[in-house]
C-alpha positions in Angstrom: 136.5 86.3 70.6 135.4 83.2 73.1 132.0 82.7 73.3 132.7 80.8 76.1 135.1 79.7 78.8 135.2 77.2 81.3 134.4 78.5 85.2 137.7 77.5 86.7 139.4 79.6 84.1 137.5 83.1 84.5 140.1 85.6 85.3 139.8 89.4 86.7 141.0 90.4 82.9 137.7 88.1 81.6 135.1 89.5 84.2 134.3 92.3 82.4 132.4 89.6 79.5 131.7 87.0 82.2 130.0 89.1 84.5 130.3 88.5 88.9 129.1 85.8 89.6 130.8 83.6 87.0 134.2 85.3 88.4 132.9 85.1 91.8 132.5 81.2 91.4 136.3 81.2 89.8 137.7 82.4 92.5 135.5 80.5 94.7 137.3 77.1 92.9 140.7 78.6 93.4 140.4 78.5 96.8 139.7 75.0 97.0 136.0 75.6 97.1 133.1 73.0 96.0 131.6 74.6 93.7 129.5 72.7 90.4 131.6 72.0 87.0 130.4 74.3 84.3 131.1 76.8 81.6 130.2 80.5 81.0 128.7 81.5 77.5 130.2 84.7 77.5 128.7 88.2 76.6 130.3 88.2 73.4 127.8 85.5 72.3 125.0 88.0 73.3 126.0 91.0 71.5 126.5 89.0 68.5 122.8 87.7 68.6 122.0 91.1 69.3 123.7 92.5 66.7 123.2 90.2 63.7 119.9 89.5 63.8 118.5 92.8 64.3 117.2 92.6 67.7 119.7 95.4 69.1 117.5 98.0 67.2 114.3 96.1 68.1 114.6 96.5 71.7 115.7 100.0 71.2 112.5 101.3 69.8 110.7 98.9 72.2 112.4 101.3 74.8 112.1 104.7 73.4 108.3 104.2 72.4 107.7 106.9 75.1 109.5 108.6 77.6 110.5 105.9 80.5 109.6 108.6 83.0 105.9 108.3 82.6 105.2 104.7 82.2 103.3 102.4 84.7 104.5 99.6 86.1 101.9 97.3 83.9 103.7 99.3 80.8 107.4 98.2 82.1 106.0 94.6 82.1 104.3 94.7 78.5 107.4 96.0 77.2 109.7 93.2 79.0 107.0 90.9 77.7 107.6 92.0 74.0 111.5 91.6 73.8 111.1 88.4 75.6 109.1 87.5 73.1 111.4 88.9 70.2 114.2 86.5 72.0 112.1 83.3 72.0 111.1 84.1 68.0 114.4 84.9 66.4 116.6 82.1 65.7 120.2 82.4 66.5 122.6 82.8 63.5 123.8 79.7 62.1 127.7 79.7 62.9 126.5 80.6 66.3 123.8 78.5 67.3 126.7 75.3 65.4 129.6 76.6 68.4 127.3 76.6 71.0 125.5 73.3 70.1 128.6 71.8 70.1 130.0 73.2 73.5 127.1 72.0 75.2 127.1 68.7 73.5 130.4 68.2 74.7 130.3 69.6 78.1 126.5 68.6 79.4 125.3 65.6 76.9 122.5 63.7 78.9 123.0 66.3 81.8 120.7 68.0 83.9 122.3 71.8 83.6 121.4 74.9 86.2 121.3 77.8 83.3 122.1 80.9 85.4 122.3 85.1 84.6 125.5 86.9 85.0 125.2 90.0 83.9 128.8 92.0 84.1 128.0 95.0 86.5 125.5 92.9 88.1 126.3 91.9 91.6 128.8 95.0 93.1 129.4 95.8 96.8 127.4 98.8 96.3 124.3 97.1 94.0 123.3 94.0 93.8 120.3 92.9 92.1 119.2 89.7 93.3 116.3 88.1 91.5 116.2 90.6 88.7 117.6 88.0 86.1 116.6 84.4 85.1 117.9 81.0 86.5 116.4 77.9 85.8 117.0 74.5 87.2 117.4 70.8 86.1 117.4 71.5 82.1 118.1 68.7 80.1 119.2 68.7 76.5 120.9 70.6 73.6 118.1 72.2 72.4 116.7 73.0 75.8 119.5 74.2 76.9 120.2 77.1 74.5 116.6 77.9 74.7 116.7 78.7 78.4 120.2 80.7 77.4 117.9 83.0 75.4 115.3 83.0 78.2 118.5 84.7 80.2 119.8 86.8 77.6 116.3 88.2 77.4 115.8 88.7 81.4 118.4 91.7 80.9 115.2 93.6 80.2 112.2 92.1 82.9 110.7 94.4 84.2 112.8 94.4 87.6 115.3 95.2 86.0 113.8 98.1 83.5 112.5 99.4 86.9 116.5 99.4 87.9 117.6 100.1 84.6 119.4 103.8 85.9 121.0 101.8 88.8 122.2 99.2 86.5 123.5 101.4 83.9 120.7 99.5 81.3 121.8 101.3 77.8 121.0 99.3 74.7 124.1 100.4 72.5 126.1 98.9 76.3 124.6 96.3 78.2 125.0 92.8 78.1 124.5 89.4 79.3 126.7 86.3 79.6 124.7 82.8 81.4 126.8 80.7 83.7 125.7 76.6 83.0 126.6 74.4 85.7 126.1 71.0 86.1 123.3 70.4 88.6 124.0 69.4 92.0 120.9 67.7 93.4 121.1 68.3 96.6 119.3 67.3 99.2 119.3 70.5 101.4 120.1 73.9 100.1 119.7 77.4 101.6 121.2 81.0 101.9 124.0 82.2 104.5 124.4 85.9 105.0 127.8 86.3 106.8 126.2 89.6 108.2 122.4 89.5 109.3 120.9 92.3 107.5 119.2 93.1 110.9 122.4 92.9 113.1 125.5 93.3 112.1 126.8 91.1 115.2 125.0 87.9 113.8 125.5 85.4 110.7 121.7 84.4 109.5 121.2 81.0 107.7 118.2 79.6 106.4 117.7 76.1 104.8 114.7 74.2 103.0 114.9 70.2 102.0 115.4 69.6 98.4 116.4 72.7 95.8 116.8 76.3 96.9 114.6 77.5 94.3 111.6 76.8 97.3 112.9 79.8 99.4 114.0 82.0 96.8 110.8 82.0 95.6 108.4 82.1 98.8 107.4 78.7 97.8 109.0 77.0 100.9 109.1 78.8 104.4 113.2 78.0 105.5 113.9 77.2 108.6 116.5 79.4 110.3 119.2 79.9 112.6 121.0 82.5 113.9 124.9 82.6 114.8 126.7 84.4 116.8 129.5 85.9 114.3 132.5 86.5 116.6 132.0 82.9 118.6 130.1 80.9 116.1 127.7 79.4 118.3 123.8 79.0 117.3 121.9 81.9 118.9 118.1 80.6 117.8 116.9 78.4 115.9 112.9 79.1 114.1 111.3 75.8 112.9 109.5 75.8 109.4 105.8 75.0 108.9 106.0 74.1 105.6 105.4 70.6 104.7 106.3 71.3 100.8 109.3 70.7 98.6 111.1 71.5 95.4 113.1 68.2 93.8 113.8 67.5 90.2 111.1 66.5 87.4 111.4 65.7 84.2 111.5 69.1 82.6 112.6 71.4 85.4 111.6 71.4 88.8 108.6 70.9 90.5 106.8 71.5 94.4 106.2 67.7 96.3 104.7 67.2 99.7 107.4 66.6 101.8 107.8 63.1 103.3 106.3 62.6 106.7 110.2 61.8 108.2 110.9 65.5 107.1 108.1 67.5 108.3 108.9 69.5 111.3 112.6 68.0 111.0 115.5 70.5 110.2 117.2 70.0 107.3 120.9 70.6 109.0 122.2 69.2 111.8 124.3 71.3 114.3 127.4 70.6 112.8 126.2 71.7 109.3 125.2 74.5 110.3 128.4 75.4 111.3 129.7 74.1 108.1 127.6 76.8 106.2 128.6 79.3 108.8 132.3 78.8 107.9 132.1 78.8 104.2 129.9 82.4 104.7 133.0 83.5 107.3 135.7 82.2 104.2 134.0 83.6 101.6 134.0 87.1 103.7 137.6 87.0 103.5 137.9 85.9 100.1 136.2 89.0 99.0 136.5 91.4 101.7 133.2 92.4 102.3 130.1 90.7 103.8 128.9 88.2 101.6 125.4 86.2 100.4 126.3 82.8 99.5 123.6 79.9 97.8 124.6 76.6 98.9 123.6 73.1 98.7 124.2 69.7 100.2 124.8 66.4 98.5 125.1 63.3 101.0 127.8 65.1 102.9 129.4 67.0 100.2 129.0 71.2 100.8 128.7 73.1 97.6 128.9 76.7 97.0 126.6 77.6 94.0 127.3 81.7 93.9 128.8 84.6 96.2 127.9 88.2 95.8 128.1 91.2 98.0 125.6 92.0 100.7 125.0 95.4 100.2 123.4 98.5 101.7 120.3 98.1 99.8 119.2 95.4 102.5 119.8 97.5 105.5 116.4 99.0 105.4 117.4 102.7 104.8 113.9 104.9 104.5 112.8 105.5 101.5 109.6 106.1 99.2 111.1 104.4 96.2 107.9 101.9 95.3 110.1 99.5 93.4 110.7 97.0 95.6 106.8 96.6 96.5 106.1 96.1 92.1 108.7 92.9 92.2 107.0 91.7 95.7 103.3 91.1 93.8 105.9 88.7 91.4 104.2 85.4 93.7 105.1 81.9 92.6 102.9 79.4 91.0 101.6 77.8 94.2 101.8 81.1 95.8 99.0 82.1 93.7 97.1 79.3 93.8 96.8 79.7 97.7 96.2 83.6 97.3 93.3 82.5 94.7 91.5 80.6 97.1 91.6 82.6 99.9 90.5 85.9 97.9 87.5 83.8 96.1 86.5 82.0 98.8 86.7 84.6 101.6 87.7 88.3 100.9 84.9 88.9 98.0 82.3 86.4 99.7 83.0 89.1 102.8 83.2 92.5 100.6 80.3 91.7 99.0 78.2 91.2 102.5 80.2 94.5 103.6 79.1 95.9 101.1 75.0 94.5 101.1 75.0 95.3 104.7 75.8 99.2 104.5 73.6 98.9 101.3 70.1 98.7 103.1 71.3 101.3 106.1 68.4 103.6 106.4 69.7 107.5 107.4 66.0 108.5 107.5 65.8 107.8 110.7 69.5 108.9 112.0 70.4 112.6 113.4 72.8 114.5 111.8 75.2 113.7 114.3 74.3 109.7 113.8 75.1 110.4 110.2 78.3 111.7 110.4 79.6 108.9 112.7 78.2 106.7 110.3 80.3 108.0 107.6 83.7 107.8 109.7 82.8 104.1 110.4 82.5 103.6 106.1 85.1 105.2 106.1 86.9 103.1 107.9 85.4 100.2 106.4 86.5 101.1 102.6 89.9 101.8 103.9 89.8 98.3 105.7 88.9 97.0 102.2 91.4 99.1 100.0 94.5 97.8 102.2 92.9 94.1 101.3 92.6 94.6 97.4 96.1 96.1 97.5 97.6 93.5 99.6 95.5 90.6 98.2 94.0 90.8 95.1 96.6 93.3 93.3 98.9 90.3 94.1 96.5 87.9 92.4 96.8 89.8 89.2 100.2 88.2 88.3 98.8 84.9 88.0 97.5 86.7 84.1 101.3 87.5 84.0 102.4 84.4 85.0 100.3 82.4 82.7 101.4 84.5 79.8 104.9 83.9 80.2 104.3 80.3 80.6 101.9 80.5 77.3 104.7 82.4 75.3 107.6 80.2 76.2 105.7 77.3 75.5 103.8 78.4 71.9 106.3 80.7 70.6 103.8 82.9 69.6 104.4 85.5 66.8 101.9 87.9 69.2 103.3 88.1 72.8 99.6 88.9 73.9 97.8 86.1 72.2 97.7 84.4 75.1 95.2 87.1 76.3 92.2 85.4 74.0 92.2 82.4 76.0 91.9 84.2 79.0 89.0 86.1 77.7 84.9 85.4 78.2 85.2 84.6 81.5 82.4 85.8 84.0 83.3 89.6 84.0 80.6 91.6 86.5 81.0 94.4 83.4 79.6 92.1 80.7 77.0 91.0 82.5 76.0 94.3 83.8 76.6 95.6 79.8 74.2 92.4 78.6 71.4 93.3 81.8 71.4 96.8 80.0 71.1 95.7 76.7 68.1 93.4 77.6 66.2 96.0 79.1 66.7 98.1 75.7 64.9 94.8 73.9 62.1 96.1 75.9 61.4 99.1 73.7 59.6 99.5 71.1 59.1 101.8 68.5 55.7 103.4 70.8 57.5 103.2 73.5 60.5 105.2 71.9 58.5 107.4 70.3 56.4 108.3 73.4 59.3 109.0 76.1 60.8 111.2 73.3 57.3 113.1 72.9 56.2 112.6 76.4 59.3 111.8 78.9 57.3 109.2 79.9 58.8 105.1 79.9 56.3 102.1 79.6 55.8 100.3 83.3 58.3 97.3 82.2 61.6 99.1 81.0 60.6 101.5 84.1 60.8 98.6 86.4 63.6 96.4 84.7 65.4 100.1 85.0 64.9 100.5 88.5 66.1 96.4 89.4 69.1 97.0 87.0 70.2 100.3 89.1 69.9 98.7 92.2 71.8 95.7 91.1 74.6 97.2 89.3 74.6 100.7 90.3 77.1 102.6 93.0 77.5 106.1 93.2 81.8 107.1 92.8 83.0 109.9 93.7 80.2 112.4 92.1 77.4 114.0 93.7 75.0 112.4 91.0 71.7 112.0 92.4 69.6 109.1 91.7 67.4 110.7 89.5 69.9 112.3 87.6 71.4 108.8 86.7 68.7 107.3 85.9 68.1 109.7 83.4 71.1 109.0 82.0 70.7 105.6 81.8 67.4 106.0 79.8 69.3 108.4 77.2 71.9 105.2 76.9 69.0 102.5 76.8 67.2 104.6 73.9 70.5 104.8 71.9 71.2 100.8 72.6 67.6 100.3 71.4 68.7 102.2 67.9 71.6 100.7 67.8 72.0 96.6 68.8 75.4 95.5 70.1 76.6 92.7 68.9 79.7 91.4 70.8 82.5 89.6 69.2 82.0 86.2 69.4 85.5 84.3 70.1 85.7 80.3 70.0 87.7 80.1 72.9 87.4 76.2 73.6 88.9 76.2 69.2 91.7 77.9 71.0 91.9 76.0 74.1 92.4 73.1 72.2 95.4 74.2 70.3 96.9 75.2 73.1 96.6 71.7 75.6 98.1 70.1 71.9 101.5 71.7 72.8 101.9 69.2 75.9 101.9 65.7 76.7 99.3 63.8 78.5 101.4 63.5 82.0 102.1 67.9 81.2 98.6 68.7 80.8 97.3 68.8 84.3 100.3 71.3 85.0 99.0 73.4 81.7 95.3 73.6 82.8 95.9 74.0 86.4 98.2 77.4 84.8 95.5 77.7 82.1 92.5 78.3 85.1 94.8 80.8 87.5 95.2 83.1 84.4 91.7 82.8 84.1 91.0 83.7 87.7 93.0 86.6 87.8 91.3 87.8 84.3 88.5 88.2 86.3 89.6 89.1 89.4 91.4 92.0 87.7 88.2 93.2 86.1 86.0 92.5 89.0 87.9 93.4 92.2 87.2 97.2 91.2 83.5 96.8 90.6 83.6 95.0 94.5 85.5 98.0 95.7 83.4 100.4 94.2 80.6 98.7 95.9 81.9 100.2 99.0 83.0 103.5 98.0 79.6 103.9 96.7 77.8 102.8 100.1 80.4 106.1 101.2 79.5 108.4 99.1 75.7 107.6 99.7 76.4 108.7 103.2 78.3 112.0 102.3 75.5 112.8 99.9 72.9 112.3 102.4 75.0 114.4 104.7 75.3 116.8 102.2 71.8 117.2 101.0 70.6 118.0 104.6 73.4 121.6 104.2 75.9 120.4 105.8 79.4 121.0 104.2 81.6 118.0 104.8 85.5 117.5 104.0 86.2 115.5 100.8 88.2 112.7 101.4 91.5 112.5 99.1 90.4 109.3 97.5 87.8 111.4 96.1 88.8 111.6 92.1 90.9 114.4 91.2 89.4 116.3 88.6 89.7 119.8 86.4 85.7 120.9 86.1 85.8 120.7 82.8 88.4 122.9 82.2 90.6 122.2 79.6 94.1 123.7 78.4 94.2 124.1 75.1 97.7 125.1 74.7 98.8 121.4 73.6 98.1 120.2 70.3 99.1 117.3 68.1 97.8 116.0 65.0 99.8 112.4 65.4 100.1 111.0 69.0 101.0 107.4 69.7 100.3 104.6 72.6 100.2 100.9 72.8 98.7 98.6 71.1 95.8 97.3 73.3 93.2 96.1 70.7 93.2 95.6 67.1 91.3 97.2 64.3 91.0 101.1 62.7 88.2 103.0 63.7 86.9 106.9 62.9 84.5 108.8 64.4 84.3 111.7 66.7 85.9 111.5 70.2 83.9 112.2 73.4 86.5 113.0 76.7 85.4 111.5 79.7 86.5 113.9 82.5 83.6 113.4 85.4 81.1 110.5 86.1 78.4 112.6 84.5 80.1 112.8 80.9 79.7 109.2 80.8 75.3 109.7 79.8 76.2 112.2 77.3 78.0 109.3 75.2 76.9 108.8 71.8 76.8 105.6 69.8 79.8 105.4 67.1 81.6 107.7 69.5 85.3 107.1 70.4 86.1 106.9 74.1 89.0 109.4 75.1 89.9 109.4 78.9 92.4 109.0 81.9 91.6 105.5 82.6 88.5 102.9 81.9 87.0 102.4 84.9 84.9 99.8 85.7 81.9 101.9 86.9 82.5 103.3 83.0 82.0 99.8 80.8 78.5 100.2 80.6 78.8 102.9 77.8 81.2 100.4 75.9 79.3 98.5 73.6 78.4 101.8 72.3 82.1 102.7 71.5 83.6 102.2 67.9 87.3 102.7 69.7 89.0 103.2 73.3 91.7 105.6 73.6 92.8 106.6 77.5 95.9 107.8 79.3 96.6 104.7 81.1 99.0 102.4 79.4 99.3 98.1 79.7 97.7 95.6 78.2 96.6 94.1 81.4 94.5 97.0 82.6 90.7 97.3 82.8 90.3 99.2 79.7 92.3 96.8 77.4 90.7 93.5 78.8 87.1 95.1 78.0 88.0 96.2 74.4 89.5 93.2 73.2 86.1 91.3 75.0 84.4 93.6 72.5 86.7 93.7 69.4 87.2 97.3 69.6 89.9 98.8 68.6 92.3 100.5 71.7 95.4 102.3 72.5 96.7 103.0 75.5 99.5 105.1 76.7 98.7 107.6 75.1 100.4 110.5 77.5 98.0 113.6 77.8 95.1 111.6 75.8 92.1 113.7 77.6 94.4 117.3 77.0 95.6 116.4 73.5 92.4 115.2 72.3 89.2 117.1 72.9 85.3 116.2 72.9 84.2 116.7 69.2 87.4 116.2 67.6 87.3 113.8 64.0 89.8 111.0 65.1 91.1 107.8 63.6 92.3 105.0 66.2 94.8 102.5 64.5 94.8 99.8 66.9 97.4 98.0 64.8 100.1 100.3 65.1 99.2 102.1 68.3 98.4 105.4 66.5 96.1 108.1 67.4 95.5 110.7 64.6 93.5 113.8 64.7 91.9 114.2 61.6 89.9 117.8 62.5 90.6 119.4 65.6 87.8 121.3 67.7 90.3 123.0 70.0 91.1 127.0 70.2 94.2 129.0 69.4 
């Protein structure tokens, strides 16, 4: 059994444990090809990590936690994030770890490697899967090295390719992973050649970017691109690039560099490259028989090929409503985000939240009925304006907490893959401060002025007034006909049970934590680590608070169809309204034992309230555990009076888990059916440590 063999010597018998691209570059180098010295570690050496140490039955039960059907796509990423983890954390087995050690000693000492996936199965003529798997560039070292070969081996399960694991034939008894690492080739322009232009079969399409082609790849670096004509080989068009960035080598890795002032709005190739690249695409056609993809790279005047594979039918733009393809688009790079970040706190919210103040002080006294209901189309309009923006803008933004925690895993080495989640926490949530306004208000009351709204319905001028300021502040009608009135009624029933019982909020010492963490990096790597360190922290609170900013302007709708409404007219709900049962429950399901994710640590019992409509949320008691669909933010004020969380909606990324851990409650989520299984009165215990619900009495009917 090889563990690993060198590239030139991959034959069709060894593909099946090298996997397609390693045998790709093979028969790229038989043909007299430029293609980088290196070795593949084959898939041997995977399954017997896999299999001695355990982690074979690990990622198993990581996998069949609950039925693959049903999760969300933040699920799929917590899951990838947990084997990852379990990859980084388990050491490889001694007579393993010596062999490899010493191949890579031999092969790449004082090297700078590219450590590359080649999964067998993985690039086909009728699936290829590009981008799904790890590659990283410019490693240096033994050590480093067979580190980043684990980084692969654990990429068989992102969460691209769990999404694809059906296509890919992902079975944990089958699949496996062998890493191609290639000397580096630092070259000083590198792009993509597809033989066949996805968008017209009669063209070749090229696109090049100074420096490494991990720029392009990644969106980092808009290529500049040319168009050939495939039967003639002459350059149809050529499309300049704006971009004045670059990727070149750093110490450890790569890293993005202003480009220098000779190279901006110069072309990487000349004509005659160009048609160099053209005719390695056209010879590796022929070589494999079918259109193909190929990654290549100058050096001085040197052309390498660094991997073929298939173009395939996936890139032809067939019609369809599989959503897949959109979850790995939010994946943005590093500077990606950091551009995104600006422009969504420095322009969209500034706007939404003027959007929203502006439709705020709209007065329909004075407007006709028919005024009204033009008024409503145009809000209409307006919140579907701004609900194209937070899914094209600040869903995207979210990654940057994915990002960071990837970056704080492989790093740390943590023994918890979420850890990283308590430096991200405290930050300025528009939920915690709305939660602490309430709570000061309830340091208004006193025992007489308890005692007389109980006796009298009657509150004392200054909680009355701090009431009204706080509602106006903080409060938007979603999705429920709940008059003002009504709400603020149900806010006093929650201020007089927050007056009863203080909240205290667990206190973290974040900047204990913060320094632990800058310890792990030298002086010239800590920029990098704070500048990754203050994106997770944006997104933290851009995933909490770009609901709340949304809501705004849903409410400032559903003012208007509640006006409308109220003067008996009957108008159309819109389908954003929330879908909901009134009240009505099916008690045909029952468990005793029901199980979730992990979301918050902790045990709690108590008696569960279900949160099916807006107006549930007043009848919460204190002590109470919160059983629901989802957390929404327009929910959080009720949960400092929560002693668990519980809700349908699984990751650990979501609104509900960011607000219990900023609390210290204990939460599961995922549970499938939580608001059906579990019912309003029900004696529950939440085990936060092993992701167990379990109902303890049951209210329900036969």
């Amino acid at each position: 059994m090889k563990i690993a063999l060198p590239l030139k010597e991959i034959s069709r018998k060894s593909k099946k444990y090298t996997g397609g691209k390693a045998y790709a570059l093979s028969v790229l180098a038989g043909e007299g090809m430029n293609i980088p010295d290196g070795i593949c570690i084959t898939s041997h050496a995977y399954n017997h990590f896999i299999s001695s140490t355990g982690l074979r039955n690990l990622i198993f039960m990581e996998l069949n936690k609950k039925s693959f059907s049903s999760m969300r796509w933040e699920e799929i990423w917590d899951i990838s994030l947990t084997i990852r983890n379990f990859f980084l954390n388990t050491p490889l087995p001694e007579e393993l770890y010596r062999n490899l050690k010493e191949i890579i000693d031999i092969n790449f000492r004082g090297k700078y490697v590219a450590v590359r996936s080649s999964a067998p199965g993985e690039d086909s003529q009728r699936t290829s899967f590009a981008g799904l798997h790890e590659s990283f560039l410019n490693i240096r070292g033994t050590e480093e090295i067979i580190k980043h070969i684990k980084l692969v081996w654990s990429s068989l399960w992102s969460d691209g390719a769990l999404l694809y694991r059906k296509e890919l034939g992902l079975d944990v008894k089958k699949s496996s992973m062998a890493v191609i690492v290639q000397e580096i080739i630092k070259g000083e322009k590198s792009g993509v050649v597809f033989s066949v232009n996805p968008s017209n079969s009669s063209e070749t399409v090229i696109e090049s970017v100074h420096g490494f082609n991990q720029g392009l790849v990644d969106g980092t670096v808009e290529p500049h691109r040319w168009l050939i004509d495939r039967k003639k080989g002459h350059i149809l068009s050529y499309k300049e690039s704006s971009s004045s960035k670059y990727i070149i080598s750093s110490e450890k890795g790569v890293e993005i560099s202003d480009l220098p002032a000779e190279k901006i709005n110069t072309p990487p190739l000349q004509d005659e490259e160009v048609l160099k690249v053209f005719n390695l695409s056209m010879a590796c056609e022929k070589i494999f028989a079918s259109p193909q993809d190929v990654e290549w790279t100058f050096r001085n005047t040197m052309l390498y090929a660094l991997q073929s594979r298939p173009v395939t039918a996936v890139f032809f733009g067939d019609d369809t409503d599989d959503k897949r393809p959109w979850y790995l688009s939010l994946k943005r790079s590093f500077e990606h985000l950091k551009i995104l970040r600006k422009r969504v706190e420095d322009e969209l919210l500034p706007q939404m939240d003027r959007a929203a103040q502006k439709l705020a002080v709209t007065d329909f006294s004075s407007m006709s009925d028919m005024e009204l209901k033009e008024e409503i189309e145009k809000r209409k309009d307006t919140y579907k304006k701004w609900k194209d923006v937070y899914w094209d803008e600040f869903i995207p933004l979210a990654h940057g907490m994915r990002l960071f925690g990837q970056f704080y895993n492989d790093t740390l080495n943590p023994e918890d893959p979420y850890e990283f989640m308590d430096l991200l926490s405290g930050e300025d949530l528009i939920a915690l401060e709305r939660n602490k306004s309430l709570q000061k208000i309830s340091y208004l009351i006193t025992d007489d002025v308890y005692n007389k709204y109980i006796s009298h319905g009657v509150l004392s001028e200054d909680v009355d007034k701090a009431l009204d300021e706080y509602m106006n502040k903080f409060c938007y009608l979603s999705g429920e006909e709940l008059n003002l009135s009504q709400e603020k009624e149900g806010f006093i029933k929650l201020l007089l049970q927050l007056y009863k019982n203080p909240v205290k909020k667990k206190e973290k010492n974040r900047k204990e934590q913060e320094i632990f963490f800058m310890s792990f990096f030298e002086e010239k790597k800590k920029p990098q680590a704070i500048e990754m360190l203050e994106l997770g922290r944006a997104s933290y609170r851009l995933r909490d608070n770009d609901n709340i900013y949304l809501g705004r302007i849903k409410g400032q709708l559903q003012r208007a169809m509640n006006e409308y409404k109220l003067r008996g007219f009957v108008y159309e709900e819109s389908h954003e309204s929330r879908k909901e049962n009134n009240g009505e429950r099916e008690f045909s399901l029952k468990a005793r034992q029901i199980s979730g994710q992990s979301a918050g640590q902790g045990i709690a019992t108590g008696t569960a309230r279900v949160i099916l409509k807006q107006s549930d949320l007043f009848e919460f008691r204190h002590g109470e555990i919160l059983v629901c669909d989802a957390v929404q933010p327009d929910m959080t004020f009720i949960v400092p009076l929560a002693s668990a969380i519980v809700e349908r909606r699984g990751g650990m990324l979501i609104h509900g888990a960011i607000i219990a851990r900023e609390y210290g409650l204990p939460c599961i989520t995922g549970v499938t059916d939580a608001a059906s299984l579990i019912h309003t009165g029900d004696e529950i215990m939440v085990d936060g440590y092993l992701g167990i619900v379990i109902i303890q009495k049951s209210l329900s009917v036969d």
